[in-house]
C-alpha atoms as one frame of an Amber mdcrd trajectory, in Angstrom:
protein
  17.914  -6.100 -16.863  17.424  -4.913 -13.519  17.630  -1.722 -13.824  14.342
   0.743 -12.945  14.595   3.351 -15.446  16.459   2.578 -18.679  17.442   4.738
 -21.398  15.684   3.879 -24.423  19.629   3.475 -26.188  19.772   0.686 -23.292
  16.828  -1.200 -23.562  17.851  -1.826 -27.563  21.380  -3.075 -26.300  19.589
  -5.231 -24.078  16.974  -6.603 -26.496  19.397  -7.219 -29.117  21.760  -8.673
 -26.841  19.666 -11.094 -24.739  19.655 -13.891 -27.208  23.279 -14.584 -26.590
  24.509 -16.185 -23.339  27.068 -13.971 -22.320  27.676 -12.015 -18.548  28.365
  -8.426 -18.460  30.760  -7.753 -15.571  31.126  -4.100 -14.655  34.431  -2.841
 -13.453  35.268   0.787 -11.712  36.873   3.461 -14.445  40.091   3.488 -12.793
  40.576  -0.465 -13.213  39.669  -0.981 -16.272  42.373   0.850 -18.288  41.459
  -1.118 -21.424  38.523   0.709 -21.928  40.224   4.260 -20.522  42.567   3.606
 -23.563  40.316   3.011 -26.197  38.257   5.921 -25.585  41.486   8.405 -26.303
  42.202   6.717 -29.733  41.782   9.712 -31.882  39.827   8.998 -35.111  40.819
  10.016 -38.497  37.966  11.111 -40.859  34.816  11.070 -38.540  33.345  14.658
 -37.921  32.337  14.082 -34.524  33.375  11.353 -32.659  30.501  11.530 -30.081
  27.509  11.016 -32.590  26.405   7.366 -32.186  24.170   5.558 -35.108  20.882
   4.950 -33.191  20.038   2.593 -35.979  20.140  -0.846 -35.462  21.716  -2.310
 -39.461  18.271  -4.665 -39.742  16.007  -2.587 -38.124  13.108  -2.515 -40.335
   9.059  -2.667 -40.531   7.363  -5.771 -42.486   4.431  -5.771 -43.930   2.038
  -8.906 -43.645  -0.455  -8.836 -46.325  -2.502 -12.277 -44.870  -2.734 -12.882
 -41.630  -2.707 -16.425 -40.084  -6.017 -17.900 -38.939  -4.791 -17.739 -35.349
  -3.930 -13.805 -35.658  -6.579 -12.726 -33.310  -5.771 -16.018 -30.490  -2.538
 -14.620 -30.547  -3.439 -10.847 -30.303  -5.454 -11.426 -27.437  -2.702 -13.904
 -25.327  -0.133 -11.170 -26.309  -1.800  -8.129 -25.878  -5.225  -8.761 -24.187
  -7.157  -7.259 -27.744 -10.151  -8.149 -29.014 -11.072  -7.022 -31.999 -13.756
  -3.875 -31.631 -15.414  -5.149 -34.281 -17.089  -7.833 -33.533 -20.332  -8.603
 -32.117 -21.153  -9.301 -28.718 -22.177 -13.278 -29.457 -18.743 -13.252 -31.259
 -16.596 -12.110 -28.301 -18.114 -14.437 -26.608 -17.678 -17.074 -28.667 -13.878
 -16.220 -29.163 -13.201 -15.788 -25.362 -14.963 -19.534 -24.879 -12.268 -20.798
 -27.599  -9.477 -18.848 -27.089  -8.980 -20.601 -23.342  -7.707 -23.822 -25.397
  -4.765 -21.765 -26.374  -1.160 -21.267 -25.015   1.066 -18.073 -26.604   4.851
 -19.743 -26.160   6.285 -17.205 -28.765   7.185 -17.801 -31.631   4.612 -20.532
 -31.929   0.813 -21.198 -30.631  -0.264 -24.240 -29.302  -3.972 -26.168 -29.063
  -4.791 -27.866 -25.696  -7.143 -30.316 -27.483  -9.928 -32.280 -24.694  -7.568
 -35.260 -24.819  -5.269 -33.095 -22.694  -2.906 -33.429 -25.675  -0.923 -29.811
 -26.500  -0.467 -29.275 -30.790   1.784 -26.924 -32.752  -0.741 -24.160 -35.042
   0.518 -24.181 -38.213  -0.348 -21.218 -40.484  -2.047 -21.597 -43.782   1.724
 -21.693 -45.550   3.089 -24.811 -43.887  -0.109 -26.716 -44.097   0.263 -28.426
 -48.200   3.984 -29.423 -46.752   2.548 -31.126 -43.853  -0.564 -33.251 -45.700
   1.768 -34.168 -48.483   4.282 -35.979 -45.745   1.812 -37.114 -43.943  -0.049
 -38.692 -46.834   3.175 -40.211 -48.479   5.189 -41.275 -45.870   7.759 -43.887
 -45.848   6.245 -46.151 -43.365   3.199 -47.102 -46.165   1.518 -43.939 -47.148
  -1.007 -42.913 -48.825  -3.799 -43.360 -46.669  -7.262 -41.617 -46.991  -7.996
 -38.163 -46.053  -9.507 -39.035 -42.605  -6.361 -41.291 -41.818  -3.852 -38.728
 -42.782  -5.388 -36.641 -40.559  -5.500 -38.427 -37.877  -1.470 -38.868 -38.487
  -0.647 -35.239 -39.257  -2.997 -34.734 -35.056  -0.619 -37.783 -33.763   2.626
 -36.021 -35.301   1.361 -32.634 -33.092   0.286 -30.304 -35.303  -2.966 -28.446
 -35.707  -5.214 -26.416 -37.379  -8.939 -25.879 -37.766  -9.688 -27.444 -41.618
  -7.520 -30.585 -40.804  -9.444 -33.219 -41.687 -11.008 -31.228 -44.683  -7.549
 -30.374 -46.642  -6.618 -34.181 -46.075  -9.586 -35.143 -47.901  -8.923 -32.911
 -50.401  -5.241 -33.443 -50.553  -5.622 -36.716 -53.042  -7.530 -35.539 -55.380
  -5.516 -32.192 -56.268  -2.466 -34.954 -56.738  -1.053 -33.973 -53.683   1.572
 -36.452 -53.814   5.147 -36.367 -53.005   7.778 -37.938 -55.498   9.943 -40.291
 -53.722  13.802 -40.483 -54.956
């Protein structure tokens, strides 16, 4: 990790590594005789024993077909981009917002004006949420502004809260209990 100008085959090592916790002790050639001995194992059926797969086995593009409604919060804490876009009255309206919001990746958090930090959730977790907030062992069922108010208490946010708790009951949004 320290060092100035890596090789683009060492930077991969090092990014795929990195999320184990392991220490990489470097020893002279002439010491390490392990490594002087595997390197003059001959190999039986590969052409050319010097060509090294640059491909990393799940190495692969996705494609996201919706974004989340925090996309551009969290393209602008990673990256510092603003949509081009938009208008001026919107930038400023999204630079006046977006200073409630901490980028801790994977997830983005609210700073609401209680001082109080919530997980975003995107538009796939939210039904999960409601329906455990709303049917919960400890009574349940409560109205839409009350399960709100639990699913802000339990730390998670996002901006139609108290509008898909109100809504929650009447699409039968109820969990079965076993």
């Amino acid at each position: 990790m320290e060092k100035k100008d890596a090789k683009l085959r060492l930077i991969r090592w090092v990014l795929l590594l990195q999320e184990f916790d392991l220490e990489i002790r470097d020893k002279k050639g002439c010491k390490n005789v392990v490594v002087d001995h595997l390197s003059r194992i001959t190999l039986d059926g590969v052409d050319d024993p010097t060509e090294i797969n640059e491909k990393f086995p799940d190495e692969q593009l996705l494609l996201v077909l919706t974004a989340p409604w925090y996309a551009h919060y969290v393209n602008y804490l990673a990256t510092g981009a603003i949509p081009e876009f938009w208008s001026k009255k919107m930038r400023q309206q999204f630079m006046a917002k977006v200073k409630q919001y901490i980028w801790d990746e994977p997830d983005l958090f609210k700073v609401g004006v209680n001082q109080v930090v919530r997980r975003c959730l995107p538009e796939n977790e939210v039904q999960e949420i409601l329906k455990r907030a709303h049917s919960s062992a400890c009574g349940g069922h409560f109205s839409g502004s009350k399960t709100g108010y639990k699913v802000l208490m339990c730390g998670f946010y996002w901006p139609t809260i108290f509008k898909d708790a109100n809504e929650l009951p009447k699409n039968g949004g109820c969990i079965k209990k076993e």
